[in-house]
C-alpha positions in Angstrom: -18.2 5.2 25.2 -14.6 4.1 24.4 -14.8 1.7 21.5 -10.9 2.0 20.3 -10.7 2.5 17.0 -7.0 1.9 16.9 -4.8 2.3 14.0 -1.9 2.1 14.6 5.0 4.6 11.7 4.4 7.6 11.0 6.5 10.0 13.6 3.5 12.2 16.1 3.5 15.5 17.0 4.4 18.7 17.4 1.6 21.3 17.4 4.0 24.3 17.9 7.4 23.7 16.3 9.3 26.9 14.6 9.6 26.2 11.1 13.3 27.1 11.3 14.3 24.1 13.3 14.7 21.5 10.6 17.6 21.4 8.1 18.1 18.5 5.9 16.7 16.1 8.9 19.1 17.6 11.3 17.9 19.7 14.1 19.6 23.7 13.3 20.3 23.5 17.3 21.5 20.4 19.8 18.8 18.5 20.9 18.8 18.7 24.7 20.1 14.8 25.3 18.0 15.0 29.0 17.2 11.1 30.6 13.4 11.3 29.1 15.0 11.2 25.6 17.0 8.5 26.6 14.6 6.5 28.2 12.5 6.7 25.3 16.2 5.9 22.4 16.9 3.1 25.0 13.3 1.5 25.1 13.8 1.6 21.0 17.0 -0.3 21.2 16.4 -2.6 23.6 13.7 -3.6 21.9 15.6 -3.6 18.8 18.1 -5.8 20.1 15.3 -8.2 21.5 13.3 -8.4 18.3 16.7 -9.3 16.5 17.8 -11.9 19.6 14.5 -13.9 19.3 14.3 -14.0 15.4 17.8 -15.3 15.4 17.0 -17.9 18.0 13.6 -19.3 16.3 15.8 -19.0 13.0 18.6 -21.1 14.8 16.0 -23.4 16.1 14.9 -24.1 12.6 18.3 -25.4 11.4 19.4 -22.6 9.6 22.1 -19.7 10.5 20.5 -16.0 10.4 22.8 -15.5 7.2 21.5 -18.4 5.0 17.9 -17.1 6.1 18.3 -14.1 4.7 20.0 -15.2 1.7 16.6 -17.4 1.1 14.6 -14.1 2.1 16.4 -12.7 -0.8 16.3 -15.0 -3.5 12.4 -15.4 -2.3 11.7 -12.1 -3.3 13.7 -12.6 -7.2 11.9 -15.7 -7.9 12.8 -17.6 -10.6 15.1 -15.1 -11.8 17.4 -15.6 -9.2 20.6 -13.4 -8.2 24.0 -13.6 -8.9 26.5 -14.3 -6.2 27.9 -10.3 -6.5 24.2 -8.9 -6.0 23.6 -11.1 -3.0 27.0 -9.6 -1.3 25.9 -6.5 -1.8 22.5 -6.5 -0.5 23.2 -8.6 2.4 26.0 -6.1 3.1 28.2 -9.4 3.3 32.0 -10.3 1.8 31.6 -11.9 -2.1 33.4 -15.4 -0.7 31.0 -15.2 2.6 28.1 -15.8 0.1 30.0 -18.3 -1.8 30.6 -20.2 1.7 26.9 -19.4 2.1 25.4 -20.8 -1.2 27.6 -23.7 -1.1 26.3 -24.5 2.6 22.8 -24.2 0.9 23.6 -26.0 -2.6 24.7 -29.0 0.2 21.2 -29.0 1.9 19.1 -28.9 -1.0 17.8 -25.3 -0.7 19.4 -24.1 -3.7 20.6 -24.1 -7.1 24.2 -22.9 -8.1 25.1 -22.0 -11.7 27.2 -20.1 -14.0 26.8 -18.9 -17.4 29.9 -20.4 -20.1 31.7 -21.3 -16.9 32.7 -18.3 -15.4 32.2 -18.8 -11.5 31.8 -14.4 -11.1 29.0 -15.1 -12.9 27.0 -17.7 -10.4 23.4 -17.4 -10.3 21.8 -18.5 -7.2 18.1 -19.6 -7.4 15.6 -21.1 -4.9 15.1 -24.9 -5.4 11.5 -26.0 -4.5 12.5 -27.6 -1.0 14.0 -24.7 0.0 11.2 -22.4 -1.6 9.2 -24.3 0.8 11.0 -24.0 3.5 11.5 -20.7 3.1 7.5 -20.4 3.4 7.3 -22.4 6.3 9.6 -20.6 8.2 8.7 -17.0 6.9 5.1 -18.2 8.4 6.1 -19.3 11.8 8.2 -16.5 12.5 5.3 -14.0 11.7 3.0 -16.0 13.6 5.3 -16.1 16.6 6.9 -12.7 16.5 3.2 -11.1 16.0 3.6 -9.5 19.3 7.1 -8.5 19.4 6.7 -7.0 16.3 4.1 -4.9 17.2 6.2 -3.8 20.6 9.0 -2.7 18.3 6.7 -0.3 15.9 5.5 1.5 19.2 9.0 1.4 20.5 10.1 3.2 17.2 6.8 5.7 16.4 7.2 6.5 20.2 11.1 7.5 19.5 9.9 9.5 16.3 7.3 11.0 18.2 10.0 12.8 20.9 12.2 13.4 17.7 9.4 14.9 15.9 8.7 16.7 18.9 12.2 18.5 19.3 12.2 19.1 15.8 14.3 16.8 14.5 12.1 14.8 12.1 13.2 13.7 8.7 11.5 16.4 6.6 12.1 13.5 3.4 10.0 11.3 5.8 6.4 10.3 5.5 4.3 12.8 6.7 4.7 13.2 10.5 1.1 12.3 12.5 0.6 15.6 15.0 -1.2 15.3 18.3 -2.7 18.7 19.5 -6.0 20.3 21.6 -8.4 21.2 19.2 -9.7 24.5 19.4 -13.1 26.2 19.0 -12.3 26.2 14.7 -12.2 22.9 15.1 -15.0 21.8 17.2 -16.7 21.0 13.9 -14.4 18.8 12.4 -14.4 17.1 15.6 -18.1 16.1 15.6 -17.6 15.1 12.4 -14.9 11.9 13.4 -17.1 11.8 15.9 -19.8 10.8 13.7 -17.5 8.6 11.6 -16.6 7.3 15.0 -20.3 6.5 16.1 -21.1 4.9 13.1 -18.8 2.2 13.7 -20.3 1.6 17.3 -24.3 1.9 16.2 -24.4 -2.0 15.6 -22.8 -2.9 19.3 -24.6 -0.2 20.6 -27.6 -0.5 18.6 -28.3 3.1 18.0 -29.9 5.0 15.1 -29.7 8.1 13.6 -31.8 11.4 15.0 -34.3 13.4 12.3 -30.9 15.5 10.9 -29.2 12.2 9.8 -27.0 12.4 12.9 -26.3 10.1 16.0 -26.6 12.4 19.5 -23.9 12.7 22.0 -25.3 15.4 24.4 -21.9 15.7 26.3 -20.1 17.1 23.2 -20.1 20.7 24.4 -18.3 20.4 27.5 -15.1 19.4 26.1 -15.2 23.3 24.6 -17.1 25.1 27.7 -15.0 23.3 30.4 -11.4 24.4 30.7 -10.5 21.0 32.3 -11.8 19.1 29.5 -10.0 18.5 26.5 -10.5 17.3 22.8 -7.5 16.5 21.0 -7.1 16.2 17.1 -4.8 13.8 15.3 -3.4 14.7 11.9 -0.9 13.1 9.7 0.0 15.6 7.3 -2.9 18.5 6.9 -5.5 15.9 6.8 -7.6 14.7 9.7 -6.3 10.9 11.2 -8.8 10.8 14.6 -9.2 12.6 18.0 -9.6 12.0 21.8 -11.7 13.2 24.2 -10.8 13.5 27.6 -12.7 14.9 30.3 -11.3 15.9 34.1 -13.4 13.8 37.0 -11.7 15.3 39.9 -9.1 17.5 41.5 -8.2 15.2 44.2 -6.6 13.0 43.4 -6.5 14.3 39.8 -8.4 12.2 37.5 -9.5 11.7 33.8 -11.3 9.4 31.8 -10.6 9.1 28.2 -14.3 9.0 26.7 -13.4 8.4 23.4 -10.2 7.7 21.1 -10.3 7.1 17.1 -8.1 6.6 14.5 -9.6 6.8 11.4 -9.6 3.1 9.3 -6.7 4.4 6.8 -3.8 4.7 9.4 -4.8 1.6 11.8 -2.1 -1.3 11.7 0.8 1.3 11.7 1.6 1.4 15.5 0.0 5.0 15.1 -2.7 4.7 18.1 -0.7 3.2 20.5 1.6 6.3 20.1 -1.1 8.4 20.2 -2.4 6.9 23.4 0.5 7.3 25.0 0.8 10.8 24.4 -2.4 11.3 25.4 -2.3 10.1 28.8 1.2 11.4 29.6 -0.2 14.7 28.9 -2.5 14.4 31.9 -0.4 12.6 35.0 -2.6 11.1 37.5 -5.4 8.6 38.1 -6.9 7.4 34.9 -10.4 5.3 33.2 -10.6 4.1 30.1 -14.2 2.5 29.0 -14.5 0.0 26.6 -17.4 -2.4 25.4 -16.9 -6.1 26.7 -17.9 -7.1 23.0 -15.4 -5.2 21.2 -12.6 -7.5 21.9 -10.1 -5.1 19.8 -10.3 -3.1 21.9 -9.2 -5.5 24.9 -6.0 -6.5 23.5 -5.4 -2.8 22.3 -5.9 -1.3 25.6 -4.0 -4.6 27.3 -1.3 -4.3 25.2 -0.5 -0.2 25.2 -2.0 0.7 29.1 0.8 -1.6 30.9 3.4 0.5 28.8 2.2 4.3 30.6 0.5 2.7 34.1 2.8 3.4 37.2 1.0 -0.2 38.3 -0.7 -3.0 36.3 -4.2 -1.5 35.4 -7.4 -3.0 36.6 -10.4 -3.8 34.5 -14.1 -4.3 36.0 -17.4 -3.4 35.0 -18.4 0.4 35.8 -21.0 1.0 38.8 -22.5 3.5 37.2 -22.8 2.1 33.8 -24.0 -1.5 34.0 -22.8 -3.1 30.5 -19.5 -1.2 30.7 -16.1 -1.9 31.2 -13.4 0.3 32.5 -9.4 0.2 33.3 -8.7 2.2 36.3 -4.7 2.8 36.4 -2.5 5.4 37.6 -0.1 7.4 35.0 3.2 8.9 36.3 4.6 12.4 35.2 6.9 12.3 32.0 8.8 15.2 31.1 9.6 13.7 27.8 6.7 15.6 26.1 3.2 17.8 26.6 -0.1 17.6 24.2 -0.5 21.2 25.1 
């Protein structure tokens, strides 16, 4: 039963990557610029550049430029200390007489208080007045109410661009640890059922089940993902330590189809745009036809899979409740071949 356990910067992959390839977060060879890699940079950007298009619009909308936004953003985060004009240039990466324009503009409207210790103007200290503290609030609010979703399109779009850079050995070894992706072998098969207790646990009160006589819940299809070559369990790491798993098990040849049984991320990493990368490179290691389960109730899960599955689909999935399990709900979709990477 697929519950998603999403959670969600961290770059993926690789399972098999020479330790000789990485120098000072440089590949030690060209990266092989094929069109996979840059359909993956150019989702990034685009997605950059619409992220920054529609903040600046809602921004605009507001009343204010994008500069005097962020010169409230900054003088937010001083409080009542305030920042001198100088400071201001140089974290907005601005001219010193473009803040001055700036400050004036926002001295003018009430946002903002201007003043200079024994009259020298280099001196200036800017500080938020309490109309523009507040409307620094409001706006900071609406914009992370609004921009909820593209923000989250833009954290896949970026940990699915680490993921290929991880992948070709070009991640930033002064990084955060890098989250691998990779099919756990018999060693592991242990630390497998294990999540998958974890896993379980979480579903017992939807699914109302109980613990057997050895403190454990059952899940009698376990061993075929380790006696069935066509089956697979994958493990997710970020670092050394364990960060959730898949299991995905073949239903047929022709056409080829899986269903993804289960997929976890482990509480700690959700929120991160981490299992919407890792979704994604688990389907596109297995082109074809695809189902993915889910329990009507968990509605997580729902806007999870609604949300990541159009991304990887060749055609807009369809959900409806399984014949075979009454109570079930399943996306049946179709994913294309990617060269861009392989789980395996």
């Amino acid at each position: 039963m697929h519950g998603h356990r999403t959670g969600e910067h961290a770059a993926l992959r690789s399972d098999r990557l020479p330790s000789d390839t990485r120098q000072c977060g440089m590949a030690s060879t060209p990266l092989p610029f094929d069109t996979a890699l840059y359909r993956v940079y150019s989702a990034f950007r685009c997605e950059l550049s619409h992220f920054t298009h529609e903040n600046q619009r809602r921004i605009k909308a507001a009343g204010l430029t994008p500069q005097q936004f962020s010169l409230l953003v900054i003088l937010g985060a001083e409080g009542r200390e305030g920042l001198s004009i100088g400071e201001a240039a140089t974290r907005l990466h601005i001219a010193h007489n473009s803040v001055v324009e700036l400050s004036q503009r926002a001295e003018a409207a009430g946002l903002l208080t201007r003043s200079s210790a024994g009259g020298r103007r280099q001196g200036t200290q800017l500080q938020l007045t309490g109309p523009g503290l507040r409307r620094l609030d409001d706006l900071t609010a609406q914009l992370i109410d609004e921009m909820a979703g593209d923000r989250q399109t833009l954290i896949e779009a970026l940990t699915h661009w680490n993921t290929v850079l991880a992948a070709k050995g070009a991640d930033n070894p002064a990084a955060p640890p890098a989250a691998t992706l990779h099919r756990a072998g018999p060693d592991q098969k242990a630390l497998i059922w294990r999540l998958l207790q974890l896993y379980l646990d979480e579903l017992s009160v939807p699914l109302r089940s109980a613990l057997n006589d050895r403190g454990e819940y059952e899940y009698p299809a376990f061993e075929q993902y380790w006696e069935q070559e066509v089956h697979a369990a994958y493990l997710f790491q970020v670092g050394r330590r364990p960060a959730g798993f898949a299991l995905v098990r073949r239903l047929g040849d022709r056409p080829v189809w899986h269903t993804l049984d289960e997929f976890c991320v482990l509480r700690v990493y959700r929120g991160q745009g981490l299992g919407a990368a890792l979704a994604g490179e688990v389907l596109r290691a297995h082109p074809g036809r695809w189902s993915v389960a889910h329990l009507p109730q968990n509605l997580g899960a729902i806007r999870f899979w609604d949300r990541v599955l159009p991304r990887h689909a060749r055609h807009a999935p369809e959900r409806r409740e399984s014949p075979a399990r009454p109570g079930v709900w399943q996306y049946q979709f179709e994913v294309a071949p990617d060269a861009a990477l392989s789980a395996d």
